[in-house]
C-alpha positions in Angstrom: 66.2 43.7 76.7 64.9 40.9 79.1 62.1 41.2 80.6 61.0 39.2 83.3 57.7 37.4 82.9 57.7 35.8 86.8 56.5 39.0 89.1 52.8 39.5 87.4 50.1 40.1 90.1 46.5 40.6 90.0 44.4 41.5 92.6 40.2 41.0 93.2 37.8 39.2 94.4 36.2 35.6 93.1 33.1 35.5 91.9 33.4 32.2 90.4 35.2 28.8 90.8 34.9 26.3 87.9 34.9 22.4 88.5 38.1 20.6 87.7 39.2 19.6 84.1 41.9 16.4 84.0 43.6 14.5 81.5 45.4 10.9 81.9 48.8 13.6 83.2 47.0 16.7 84.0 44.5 18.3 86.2 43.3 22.2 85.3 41.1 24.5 87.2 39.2 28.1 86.2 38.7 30.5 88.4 37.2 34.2 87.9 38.3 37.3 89.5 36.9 41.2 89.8 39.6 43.7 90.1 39.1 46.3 92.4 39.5 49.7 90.3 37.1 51.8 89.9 36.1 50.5 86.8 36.7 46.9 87.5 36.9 43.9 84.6 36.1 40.4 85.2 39.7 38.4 84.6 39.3 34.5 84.2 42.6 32.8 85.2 43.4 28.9 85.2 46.0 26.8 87.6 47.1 23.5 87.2 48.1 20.4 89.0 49.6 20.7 92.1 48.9 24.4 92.3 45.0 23.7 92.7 45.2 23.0 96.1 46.2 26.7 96.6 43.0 27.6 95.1 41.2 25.2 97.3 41.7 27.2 100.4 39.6 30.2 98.7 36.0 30.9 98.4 33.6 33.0 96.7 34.3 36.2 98.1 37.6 36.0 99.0 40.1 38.8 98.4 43.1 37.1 96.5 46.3 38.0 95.3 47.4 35.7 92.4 51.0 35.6 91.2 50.3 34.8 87.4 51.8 34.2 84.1 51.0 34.9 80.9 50.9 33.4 77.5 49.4 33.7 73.6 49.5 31.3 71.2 48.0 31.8 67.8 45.5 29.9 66.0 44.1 30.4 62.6 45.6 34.4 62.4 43.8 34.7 66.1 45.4 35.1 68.9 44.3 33.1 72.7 46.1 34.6 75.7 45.8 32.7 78.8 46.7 33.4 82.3 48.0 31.0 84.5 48.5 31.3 88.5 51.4 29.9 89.8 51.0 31.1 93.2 47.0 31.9 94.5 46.6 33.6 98.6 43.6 35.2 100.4 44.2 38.7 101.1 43.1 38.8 104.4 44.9 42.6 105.1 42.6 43.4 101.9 39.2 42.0 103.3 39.6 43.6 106.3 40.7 46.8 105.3 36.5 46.5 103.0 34.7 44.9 105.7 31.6 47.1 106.7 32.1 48.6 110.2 29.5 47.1 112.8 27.0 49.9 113.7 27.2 49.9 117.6 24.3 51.1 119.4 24.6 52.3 122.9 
């Protein structure tokens, strides 16, 4: 069976953006998300190269909606599993939809 790796999507909101990593080839970026279950777990994803810019556009805060893969390598009978956005946008429809209504006074 084949299953297709390229329609993964995770949804919450950054609490943290880490500074830039580069090589002489490459340039890599962390970010940190909180989904937004009820019980809600901290996910910390990476993008690289052309696809920070994306990640550029979002702050602290922001609702996002990031398009991700996913991959494990092993090491020393451990495995590291590492997600990788290939596609990172603000969910504005999301952040409206949780934005505290104004209390109006007459």
């Amino acid at each position: 069976m084949n299953t297709p790796t390229n329609n993964l999507t995770i949804t919450g909101r950054i609490t943290e953006i880490g500074t830039q990593a580069q090589g002489e080839n490459w340039q890599k970026q962390d970010f940190t998300i909180e989904t937004l279950e009820q019980f809600s777990k901290l996910v910390n994803i990476h993008v690289w190269n052309d696809k920070i810019e994306q990640l550029t556009r979002c702050r602290i805060g922001d609702v996002v909606l990031c398009r991700i893969n996913i991959s494990s390598r092993k090491h020393e009978n451990r495995y590291y599993t590492e997600l990788t956005a290939w596609k990172v946008e603000v969910d504005f429809n999301r952040m409206r939809s949780e934005a505290p209504a104004e209390n109006l006074k007459p």
